[in-house]
N, C-alpha and C positions, 0 to 999 in steps of 0.2 A: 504494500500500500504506500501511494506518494504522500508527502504530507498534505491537509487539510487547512491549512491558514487562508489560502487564497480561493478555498471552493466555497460555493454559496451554502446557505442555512437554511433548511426549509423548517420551521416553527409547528407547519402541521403534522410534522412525521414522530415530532418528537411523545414520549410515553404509548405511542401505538405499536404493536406486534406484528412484525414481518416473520412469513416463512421462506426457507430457501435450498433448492433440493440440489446436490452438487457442491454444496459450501466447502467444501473442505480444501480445496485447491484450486488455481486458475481463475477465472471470469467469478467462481461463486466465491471464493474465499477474499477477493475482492470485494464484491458485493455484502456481502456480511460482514465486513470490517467496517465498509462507510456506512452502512445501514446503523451499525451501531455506534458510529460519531454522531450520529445525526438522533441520539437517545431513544430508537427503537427498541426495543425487546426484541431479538431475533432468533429461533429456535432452525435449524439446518442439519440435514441430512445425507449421509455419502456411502458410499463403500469403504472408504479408505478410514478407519477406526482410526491410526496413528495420525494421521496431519489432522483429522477432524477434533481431538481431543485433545490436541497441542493446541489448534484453534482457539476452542473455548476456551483452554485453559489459559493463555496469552490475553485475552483478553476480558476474561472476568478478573484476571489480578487486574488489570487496566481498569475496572471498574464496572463494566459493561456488563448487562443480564443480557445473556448466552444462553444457550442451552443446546447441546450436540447430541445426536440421537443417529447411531448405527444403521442403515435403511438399503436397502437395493430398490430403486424404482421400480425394477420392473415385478416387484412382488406387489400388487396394490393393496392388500389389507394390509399391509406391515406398513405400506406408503399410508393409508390413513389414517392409521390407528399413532403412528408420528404426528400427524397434525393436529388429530383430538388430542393428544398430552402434551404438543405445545403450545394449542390454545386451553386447553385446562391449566398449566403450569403458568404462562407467560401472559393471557389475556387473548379478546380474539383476534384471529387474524384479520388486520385490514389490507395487507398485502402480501400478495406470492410469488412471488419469483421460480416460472418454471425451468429449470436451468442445465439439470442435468443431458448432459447426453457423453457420448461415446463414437468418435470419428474415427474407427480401427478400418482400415482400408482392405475393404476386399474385391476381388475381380468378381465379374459377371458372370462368367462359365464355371467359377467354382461356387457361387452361392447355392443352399437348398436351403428347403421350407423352412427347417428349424433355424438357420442362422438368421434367414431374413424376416421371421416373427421376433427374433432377437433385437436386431437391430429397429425396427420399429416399436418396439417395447418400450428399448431405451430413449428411446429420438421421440417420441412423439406421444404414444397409449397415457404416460404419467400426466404429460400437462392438462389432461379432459379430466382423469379424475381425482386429480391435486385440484382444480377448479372446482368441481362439484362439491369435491367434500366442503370448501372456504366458502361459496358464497351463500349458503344460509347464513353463516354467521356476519360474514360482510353484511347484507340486507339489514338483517336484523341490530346493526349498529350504525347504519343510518349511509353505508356505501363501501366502498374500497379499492383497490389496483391491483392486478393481474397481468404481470410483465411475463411473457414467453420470448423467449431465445430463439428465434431462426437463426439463419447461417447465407452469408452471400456466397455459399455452395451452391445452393438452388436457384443461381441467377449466371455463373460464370462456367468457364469449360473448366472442370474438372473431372478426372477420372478413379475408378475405382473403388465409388462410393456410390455405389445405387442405394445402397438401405437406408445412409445416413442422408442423403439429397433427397429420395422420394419424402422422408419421415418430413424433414425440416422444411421443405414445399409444405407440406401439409400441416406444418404447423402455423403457416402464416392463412389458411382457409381455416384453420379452428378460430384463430385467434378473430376473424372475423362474424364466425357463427356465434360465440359465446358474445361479444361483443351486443350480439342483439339479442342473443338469450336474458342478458346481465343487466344490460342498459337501466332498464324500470325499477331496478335494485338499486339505480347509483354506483354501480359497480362498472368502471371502466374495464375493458382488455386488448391491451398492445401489446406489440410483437417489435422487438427490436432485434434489425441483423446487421451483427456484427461482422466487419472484414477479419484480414486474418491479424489476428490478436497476437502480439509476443508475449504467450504465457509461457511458464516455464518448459509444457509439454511441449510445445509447436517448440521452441528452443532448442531443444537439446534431439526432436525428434527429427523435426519437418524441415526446418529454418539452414537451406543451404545457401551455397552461394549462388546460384541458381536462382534456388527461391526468391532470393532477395532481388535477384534482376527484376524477374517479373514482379516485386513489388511496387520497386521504382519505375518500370515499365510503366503500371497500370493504373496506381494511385494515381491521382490529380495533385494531393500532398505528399511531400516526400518524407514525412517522417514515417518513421514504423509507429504504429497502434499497439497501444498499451492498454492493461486492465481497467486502471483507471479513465482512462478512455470511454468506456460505455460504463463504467458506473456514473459517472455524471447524467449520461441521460437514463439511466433507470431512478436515479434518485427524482428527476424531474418528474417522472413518469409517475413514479410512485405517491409522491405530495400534491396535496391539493392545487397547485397552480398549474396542473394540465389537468382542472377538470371537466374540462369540456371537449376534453381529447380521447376518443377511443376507437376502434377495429383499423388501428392505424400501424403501417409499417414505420419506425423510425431506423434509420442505416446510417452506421455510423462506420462506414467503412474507407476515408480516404478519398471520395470519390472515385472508388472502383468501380463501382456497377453506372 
């Protein structure tokens, strides 16, 4: 996380309860660290036990009510049954951050059925019923935000990722539907897609010299995009000064697409 002196304050986020599935590293562990500069209560969920509970624990000494809770998305009772004990524990949720996903690179003539129910599992199935479970209680506290994660995969040529590009296309048509399922709730829901992010993963995996041409190739800006990066606009996203913002794509990608 970059330091926070020079980012804005949003007043209404503050003592409200954000969920965030992914937290434990990259774009979520981001997202959960300014979520909880900004004195939300954040409750977040991952695979990864070890960085998720350095997490919390980094920053409940800092001060911050955290809460880390062990989760595979694509189990969904164990994905709700996390959001009912982080809004029992933390308050309800007025924002969710669907975040998690999984970009493992597979060819086309090797895919079968079971990989590719896998990969739409991870990519896409959690954020409809991560939604469903939060917005009674969003309603019922008078509205709230639903930021989903696409990916400028689903917009540029890339190859060997059918599962993760079909999923995250379709997350940007959920995020539309719910949007007007939600509306009469007061409950907003956006979709922001991210370009390619120097998270630590894309760093050490992806991030060649190569890569980096077509960075510079294709951005319109030449800097590389960082985490911090799109947490700014999820933070926007999330507080009331976009409330009159919703089934909308926000891209924050360079001007790549």
């Amino acid at each position: 996380m970059t330091g926070t002196a020079s980012w804005a304050t949003y007043p209404s986020l503050r003592g409200r309860t954000a969920f965030v599935s992914g937290g434990a590293s990259g774009l979520g562990a981001e997202f959960v660290q300014q979520l909880a500069a900004q004195g939300m209560a954040v409750g977040f969920v991952d695979v990864d036990e070890r960085r998720g509970a350095a997490l919390e624990r980094s920053l409940r000494d800092a001060g911050a009510a955290v809460r880390f809770l062990p989760c595979d998305v694509r189990d969904v009772p164990a994905l709700q049954a996390a959001i009912a004990r982080t809004a029992a524990e933390l308050g309800v949720i007025r924002l969710l951050v669907n975040n998690a996903a999984n970009d493992h690179r597979d060819r086309v003539g090797e895919m079968d059925v079971a990989l590719w129910d896998d990969r739409i599992a991870v990519n896409v199935r959690h954020h409809f019923f991560a939604a469903q479970a939060v917005a009674p209680g969003m309603r019922d506290a008078g509205g709230g935000s639903i930021v989903n994660l696409g990916s400028i995969s689903a917009h540029i040529d890339l190859m060997d990722l059918p599962g993760y590009i079909t999923a995250k296309a379709g997350v940007e048509g959920l995020t539309r539907t719910l949007a007007r399922e939600y509306g009469p709730w007061a409950v907003r829901v956006n979709c922001i897609i991210p370009g390619w992010i120097m998270t630590e993963k894309q760093l050490t995996d992806w991030v060649t010299p190569e890569a980096e041409a077509a960075i510079a190739r294709n951005q319109c800006l030449p800097q590389k995009l960082f985490p911090d990066d799109v947490a700014r606009m999820l933070l926007w996203l999330a507080a009331d000064d976009s409330r009159s913002c919703t089934a909308q794509q926000w891209i924050v990608d360079g001007g790549w697409m």
